[in-house]
N, CA and C of each residue as an Amber inpcrd file, in Angstrom:
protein
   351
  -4.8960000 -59.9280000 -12.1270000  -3.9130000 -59.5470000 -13.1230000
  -3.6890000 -60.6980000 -14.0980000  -3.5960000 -60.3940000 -15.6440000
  -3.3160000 -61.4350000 -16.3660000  -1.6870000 -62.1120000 -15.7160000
  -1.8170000 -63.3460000 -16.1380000  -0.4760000 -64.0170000 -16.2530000
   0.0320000 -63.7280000 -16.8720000   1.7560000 -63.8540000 -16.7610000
   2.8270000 -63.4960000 -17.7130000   3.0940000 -65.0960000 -18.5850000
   3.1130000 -66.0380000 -17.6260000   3.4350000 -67.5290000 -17.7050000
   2.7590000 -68.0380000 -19.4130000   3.2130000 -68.2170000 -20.1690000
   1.9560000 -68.8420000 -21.1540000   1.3420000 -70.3110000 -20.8350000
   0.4270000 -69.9810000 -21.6770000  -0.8310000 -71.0420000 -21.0530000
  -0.8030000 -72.2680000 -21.8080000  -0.9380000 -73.1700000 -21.1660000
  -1.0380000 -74.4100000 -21.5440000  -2.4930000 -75.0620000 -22.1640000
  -2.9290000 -74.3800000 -23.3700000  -4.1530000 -74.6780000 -23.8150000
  -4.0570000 -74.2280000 -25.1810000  -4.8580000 -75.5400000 -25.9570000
  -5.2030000 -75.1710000 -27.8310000  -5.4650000 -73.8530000 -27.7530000
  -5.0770000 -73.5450000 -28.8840000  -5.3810000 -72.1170000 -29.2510000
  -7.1960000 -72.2160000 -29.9680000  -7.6590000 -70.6930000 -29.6770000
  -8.7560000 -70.5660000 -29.4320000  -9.4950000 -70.2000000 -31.3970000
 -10.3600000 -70.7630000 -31.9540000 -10.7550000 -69.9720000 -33.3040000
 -12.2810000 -69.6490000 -33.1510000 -11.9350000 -68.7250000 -33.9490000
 -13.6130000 -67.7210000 -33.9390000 -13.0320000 -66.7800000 -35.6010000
 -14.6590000 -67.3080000 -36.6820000 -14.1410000 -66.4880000 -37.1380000
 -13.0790000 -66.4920000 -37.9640000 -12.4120000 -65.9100000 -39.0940000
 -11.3700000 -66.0420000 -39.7700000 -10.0910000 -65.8040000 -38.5650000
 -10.3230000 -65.6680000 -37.3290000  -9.3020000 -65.7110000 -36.1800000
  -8.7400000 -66.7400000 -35.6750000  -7.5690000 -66.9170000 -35.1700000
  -7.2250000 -67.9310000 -34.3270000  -6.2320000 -67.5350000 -33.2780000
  -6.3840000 -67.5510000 -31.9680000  -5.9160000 -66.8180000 -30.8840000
  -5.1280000 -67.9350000 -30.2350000  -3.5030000 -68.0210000 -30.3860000
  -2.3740000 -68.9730000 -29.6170000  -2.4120000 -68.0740000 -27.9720000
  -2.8680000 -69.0380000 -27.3070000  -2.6500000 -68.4470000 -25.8530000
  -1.4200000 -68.9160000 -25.4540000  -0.5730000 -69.4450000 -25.7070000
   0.6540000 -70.1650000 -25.7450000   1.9720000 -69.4330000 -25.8800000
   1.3450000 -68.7930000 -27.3330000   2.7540000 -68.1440000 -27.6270000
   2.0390000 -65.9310000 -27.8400000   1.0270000 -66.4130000 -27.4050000
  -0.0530000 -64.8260000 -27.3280000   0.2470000 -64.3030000 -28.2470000
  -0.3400000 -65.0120000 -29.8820000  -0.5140000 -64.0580000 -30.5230000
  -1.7940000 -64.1170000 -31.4330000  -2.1610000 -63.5840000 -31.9200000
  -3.4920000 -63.9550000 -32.6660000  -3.2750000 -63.7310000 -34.5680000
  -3.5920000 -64.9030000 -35.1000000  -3.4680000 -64.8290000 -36.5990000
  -5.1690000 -64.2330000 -37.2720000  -5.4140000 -63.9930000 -38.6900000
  -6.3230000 -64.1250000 -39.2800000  -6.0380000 -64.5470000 -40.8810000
  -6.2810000 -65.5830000 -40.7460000  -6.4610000 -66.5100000 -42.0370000
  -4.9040000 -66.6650000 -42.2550000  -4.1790000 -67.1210000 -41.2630000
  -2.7590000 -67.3630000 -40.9240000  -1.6660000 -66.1410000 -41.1810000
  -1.9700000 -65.1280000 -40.9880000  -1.4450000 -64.1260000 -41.3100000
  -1.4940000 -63.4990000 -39.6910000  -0.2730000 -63.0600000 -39.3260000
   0.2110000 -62.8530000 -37.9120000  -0.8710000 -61.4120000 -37.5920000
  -0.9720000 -61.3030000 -36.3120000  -1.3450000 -59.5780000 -36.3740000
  -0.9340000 -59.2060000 -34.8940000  -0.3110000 -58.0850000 -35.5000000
   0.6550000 -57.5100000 -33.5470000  -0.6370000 -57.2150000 -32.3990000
  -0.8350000 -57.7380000 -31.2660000  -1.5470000 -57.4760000 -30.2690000
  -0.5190000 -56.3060000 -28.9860000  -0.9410000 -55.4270000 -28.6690000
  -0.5470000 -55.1390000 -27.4290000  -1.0800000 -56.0710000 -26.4230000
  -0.2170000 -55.8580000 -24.9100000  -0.3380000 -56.9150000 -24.1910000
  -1.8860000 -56.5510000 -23.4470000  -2.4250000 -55.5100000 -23.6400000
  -3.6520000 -54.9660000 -23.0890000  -4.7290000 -55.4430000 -24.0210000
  -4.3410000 -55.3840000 -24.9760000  -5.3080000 -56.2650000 -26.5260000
  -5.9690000 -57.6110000 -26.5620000  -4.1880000 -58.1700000 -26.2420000
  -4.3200000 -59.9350000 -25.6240000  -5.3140000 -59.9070000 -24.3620000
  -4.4960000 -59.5310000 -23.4590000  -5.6820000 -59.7440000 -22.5570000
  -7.2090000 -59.6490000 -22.2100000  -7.8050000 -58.6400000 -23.0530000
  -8.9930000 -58.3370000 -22.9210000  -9.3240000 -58.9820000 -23.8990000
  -8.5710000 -59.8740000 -25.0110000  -9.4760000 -60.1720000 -26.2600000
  -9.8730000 -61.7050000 -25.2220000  -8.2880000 -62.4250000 -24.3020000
  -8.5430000 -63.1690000 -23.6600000  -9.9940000 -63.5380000 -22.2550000
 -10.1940000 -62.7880000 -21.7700000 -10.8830000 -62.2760000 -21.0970000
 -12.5890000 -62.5030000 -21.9370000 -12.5940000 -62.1540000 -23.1750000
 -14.0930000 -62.3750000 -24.2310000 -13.8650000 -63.1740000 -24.3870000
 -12.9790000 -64.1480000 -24.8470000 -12.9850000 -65.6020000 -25.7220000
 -13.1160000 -66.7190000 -24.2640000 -12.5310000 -66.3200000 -22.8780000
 -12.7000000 -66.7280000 -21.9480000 -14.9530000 -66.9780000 -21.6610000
 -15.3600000 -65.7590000 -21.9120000 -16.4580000 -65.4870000 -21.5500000
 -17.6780000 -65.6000000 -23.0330000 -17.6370000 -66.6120000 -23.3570000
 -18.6030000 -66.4340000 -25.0410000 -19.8540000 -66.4160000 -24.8540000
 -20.7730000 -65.0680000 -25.1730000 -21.9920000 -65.1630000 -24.8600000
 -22.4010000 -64.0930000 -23.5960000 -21.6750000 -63.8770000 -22.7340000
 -21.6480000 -63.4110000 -21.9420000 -21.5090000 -61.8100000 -21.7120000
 -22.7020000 -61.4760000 -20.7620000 -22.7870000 -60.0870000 -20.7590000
 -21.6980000 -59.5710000 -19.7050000 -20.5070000 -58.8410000 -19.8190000
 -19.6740000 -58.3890000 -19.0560000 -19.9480000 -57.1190000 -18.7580000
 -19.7680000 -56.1650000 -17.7090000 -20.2250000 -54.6990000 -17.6490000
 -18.9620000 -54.1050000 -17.5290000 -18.8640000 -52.7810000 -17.5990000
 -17.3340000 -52.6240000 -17.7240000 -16.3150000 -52.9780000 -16.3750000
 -17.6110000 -52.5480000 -15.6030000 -16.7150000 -52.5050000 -14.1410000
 -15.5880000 -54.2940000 -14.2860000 -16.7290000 -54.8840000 -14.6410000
 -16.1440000 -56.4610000 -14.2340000 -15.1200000 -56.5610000 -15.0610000
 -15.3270000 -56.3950000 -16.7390000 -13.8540000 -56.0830000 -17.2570000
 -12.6240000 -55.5120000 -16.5710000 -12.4200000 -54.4860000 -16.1560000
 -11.7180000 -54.1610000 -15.3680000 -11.1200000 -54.1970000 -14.3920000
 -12.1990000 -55.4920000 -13.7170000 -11.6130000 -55.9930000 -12.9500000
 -10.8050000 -57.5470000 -12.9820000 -11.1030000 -57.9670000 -14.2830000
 -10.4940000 -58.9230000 -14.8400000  -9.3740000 -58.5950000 -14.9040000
  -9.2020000 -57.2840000 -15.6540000  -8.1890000 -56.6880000 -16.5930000
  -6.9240000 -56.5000000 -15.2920000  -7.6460000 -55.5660000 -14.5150000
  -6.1140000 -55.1220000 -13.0740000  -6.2810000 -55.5040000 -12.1110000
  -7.6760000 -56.0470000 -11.6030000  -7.6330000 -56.8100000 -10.0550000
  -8.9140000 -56.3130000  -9.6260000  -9.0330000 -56.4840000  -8.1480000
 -10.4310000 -55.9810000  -7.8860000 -10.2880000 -54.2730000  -7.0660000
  -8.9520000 -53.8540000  -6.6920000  -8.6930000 -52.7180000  -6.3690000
  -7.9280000 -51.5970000  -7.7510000  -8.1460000 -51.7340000  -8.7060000
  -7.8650000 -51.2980000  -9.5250000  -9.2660000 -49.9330000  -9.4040000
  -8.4640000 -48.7120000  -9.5930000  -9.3620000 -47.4900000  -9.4450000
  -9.4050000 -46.5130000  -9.9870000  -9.4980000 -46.5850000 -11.4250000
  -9.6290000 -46.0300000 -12.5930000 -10.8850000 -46.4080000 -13.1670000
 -11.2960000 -45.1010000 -13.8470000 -12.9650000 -44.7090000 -14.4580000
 -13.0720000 -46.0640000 -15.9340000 -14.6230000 -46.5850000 -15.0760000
 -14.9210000 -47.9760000 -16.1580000 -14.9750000 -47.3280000 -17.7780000
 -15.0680000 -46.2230000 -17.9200000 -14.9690000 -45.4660000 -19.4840000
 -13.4530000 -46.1330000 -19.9820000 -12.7300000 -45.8670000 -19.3490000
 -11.0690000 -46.8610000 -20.4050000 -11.4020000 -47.4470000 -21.1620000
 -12.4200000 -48.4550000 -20.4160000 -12.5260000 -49.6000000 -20.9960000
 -13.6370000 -49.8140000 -22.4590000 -13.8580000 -48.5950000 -22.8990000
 -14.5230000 -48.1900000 -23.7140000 -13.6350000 -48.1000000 -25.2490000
 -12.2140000 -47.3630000 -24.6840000 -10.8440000 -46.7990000 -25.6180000
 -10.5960000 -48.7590000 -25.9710000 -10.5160000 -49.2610000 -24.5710000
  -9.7570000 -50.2610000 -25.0850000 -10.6720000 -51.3510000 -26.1330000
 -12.1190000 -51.3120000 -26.0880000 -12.8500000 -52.3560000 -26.5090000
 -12.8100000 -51.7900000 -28.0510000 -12.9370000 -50.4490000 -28.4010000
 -12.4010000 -49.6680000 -29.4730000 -11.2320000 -49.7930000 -30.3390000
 -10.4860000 -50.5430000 -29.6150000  -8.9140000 -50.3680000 -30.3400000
  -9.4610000 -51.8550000 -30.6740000  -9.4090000 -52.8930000 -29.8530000
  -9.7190000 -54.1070000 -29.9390000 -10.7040000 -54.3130000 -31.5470000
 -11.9950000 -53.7450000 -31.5550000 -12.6070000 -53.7280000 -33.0020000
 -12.2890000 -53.4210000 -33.7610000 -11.2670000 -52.4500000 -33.7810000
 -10.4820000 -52.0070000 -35.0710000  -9.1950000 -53.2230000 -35.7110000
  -9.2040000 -54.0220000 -34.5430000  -8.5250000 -54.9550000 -34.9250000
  -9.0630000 -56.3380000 -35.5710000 -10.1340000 -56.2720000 -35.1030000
 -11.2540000 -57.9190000 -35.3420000 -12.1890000 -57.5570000 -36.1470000
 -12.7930000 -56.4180000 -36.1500000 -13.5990000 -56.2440000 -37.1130000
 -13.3140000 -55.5540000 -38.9530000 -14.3560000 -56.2770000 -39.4980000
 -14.4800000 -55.7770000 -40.6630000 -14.8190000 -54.3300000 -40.6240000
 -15.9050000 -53.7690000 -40.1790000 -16.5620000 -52.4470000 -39.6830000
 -16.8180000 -52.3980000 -38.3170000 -15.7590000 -51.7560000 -37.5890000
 -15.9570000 -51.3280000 -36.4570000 -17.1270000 -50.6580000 -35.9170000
 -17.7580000 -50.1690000 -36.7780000 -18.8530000 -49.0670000 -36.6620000
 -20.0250000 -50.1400000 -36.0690000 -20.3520000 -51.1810000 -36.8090000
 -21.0040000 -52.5980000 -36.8830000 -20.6260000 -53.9220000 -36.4920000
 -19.7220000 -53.6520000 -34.8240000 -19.1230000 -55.0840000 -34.7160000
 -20.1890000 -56.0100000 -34.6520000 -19.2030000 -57.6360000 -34.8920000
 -19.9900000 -58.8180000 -34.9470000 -19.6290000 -59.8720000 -33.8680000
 -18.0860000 -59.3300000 -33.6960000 -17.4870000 -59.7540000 -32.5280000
 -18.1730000 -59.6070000 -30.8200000 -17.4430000 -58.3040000 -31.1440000
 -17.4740000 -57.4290000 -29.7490000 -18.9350000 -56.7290000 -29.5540000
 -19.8650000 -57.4610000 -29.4260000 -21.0730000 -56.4900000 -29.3670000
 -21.3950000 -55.7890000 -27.9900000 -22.1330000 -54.6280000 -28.4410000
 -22.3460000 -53.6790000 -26.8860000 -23.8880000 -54.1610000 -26.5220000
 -23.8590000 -54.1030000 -25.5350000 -25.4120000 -54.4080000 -24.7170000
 -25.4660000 -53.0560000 -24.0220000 -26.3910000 -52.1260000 -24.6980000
 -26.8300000 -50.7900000 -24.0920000 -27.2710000 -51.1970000 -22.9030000
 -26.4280000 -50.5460000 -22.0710000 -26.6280000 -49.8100000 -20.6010000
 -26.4860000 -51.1450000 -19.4330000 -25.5130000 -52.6900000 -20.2500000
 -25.1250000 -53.0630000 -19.0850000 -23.5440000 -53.7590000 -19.3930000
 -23.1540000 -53.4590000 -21.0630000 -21.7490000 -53.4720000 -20.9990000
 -21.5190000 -54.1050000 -22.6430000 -20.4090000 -55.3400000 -22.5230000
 -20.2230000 -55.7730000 -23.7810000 -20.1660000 -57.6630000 -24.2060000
 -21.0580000 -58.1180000 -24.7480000 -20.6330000 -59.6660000 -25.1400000
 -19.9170000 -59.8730000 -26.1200000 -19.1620000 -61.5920000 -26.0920000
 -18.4000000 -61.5230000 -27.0490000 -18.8460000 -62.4620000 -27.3860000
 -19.5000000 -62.6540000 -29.3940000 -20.3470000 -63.4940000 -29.8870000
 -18.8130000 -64.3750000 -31.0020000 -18.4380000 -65.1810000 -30.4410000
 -17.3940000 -66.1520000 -31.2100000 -17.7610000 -66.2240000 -32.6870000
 -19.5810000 -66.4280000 -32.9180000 -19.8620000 -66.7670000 -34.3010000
 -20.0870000 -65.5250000 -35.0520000 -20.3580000 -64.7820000 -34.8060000
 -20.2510000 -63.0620000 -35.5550000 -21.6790000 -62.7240000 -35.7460000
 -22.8130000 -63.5200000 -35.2030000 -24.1870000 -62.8990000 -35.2450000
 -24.7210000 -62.0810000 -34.6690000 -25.1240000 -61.2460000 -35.5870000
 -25.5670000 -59.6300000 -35.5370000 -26.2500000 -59.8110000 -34.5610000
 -26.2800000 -59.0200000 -33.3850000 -27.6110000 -58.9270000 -32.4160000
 -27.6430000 -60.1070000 -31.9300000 -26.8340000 -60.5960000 -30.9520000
 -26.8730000 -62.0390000 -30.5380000 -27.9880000 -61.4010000 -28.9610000
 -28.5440000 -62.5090000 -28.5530000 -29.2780000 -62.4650000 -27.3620000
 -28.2000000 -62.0850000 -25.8710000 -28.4600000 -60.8450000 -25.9100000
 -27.7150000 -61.2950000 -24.2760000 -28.1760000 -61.8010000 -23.2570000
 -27.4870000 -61.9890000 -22.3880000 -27.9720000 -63.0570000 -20.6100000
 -27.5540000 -61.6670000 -19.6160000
């Protein structure tokens, strides 16, 4: 389960973004933008993991624990809401990229088609 506690660490930039884990909120080009607390966390969770191929299951289990038992598709709605927030064209993220058929990486520098692991 995420922490409630805020975190004792620089805030994170990627991107015209900059993510306060401190005070959990995320700016773009210093301009505030409202996160739900499900937003934060999973955006936390990618910026935690850069490069990295996550599958949904493991998201999810980041996200509620390892007995959490709800269908890995959610996590589809939520990576969705998330691009509509970070991306220029959601249709074409640069962020949040999908790796057909083993989940999603999160590329900090915004390059198209980054290599997954």
């Amino acid at each position: 389960m995420p922490s409630a506690a805020p975190e004792q660490r620089e805030p994170y930039s990627f991107g015209r973004f900059r993510l306060d884990f401190q005070s959990r909120t995320l700016q773009q080009d210093d301009r505030p933008i409202t996160l739900s607390g499900s937003e934060f966390a999973l955006l936390k969770i990618f910026v935690n993991n850069p490069m990295r191929t996550l599958t949904r299951e493991r998201l999810l289990e980041l996200l509620h624990g390892p007995e959490y038992d709800g269908t890995d598709r959610g996590i589809d709605v939520q990576v969705w809401r998330l691009r509509r927030i970070l991306e220029t064209d959601p249709s074409a993220p640069r962020f949040i990229q999908t790796v057909r058929g083993r989940g999603y990486v999160f590329v900090p520098d915004g390059e198209q088609n980054a290599p997954a692991n």
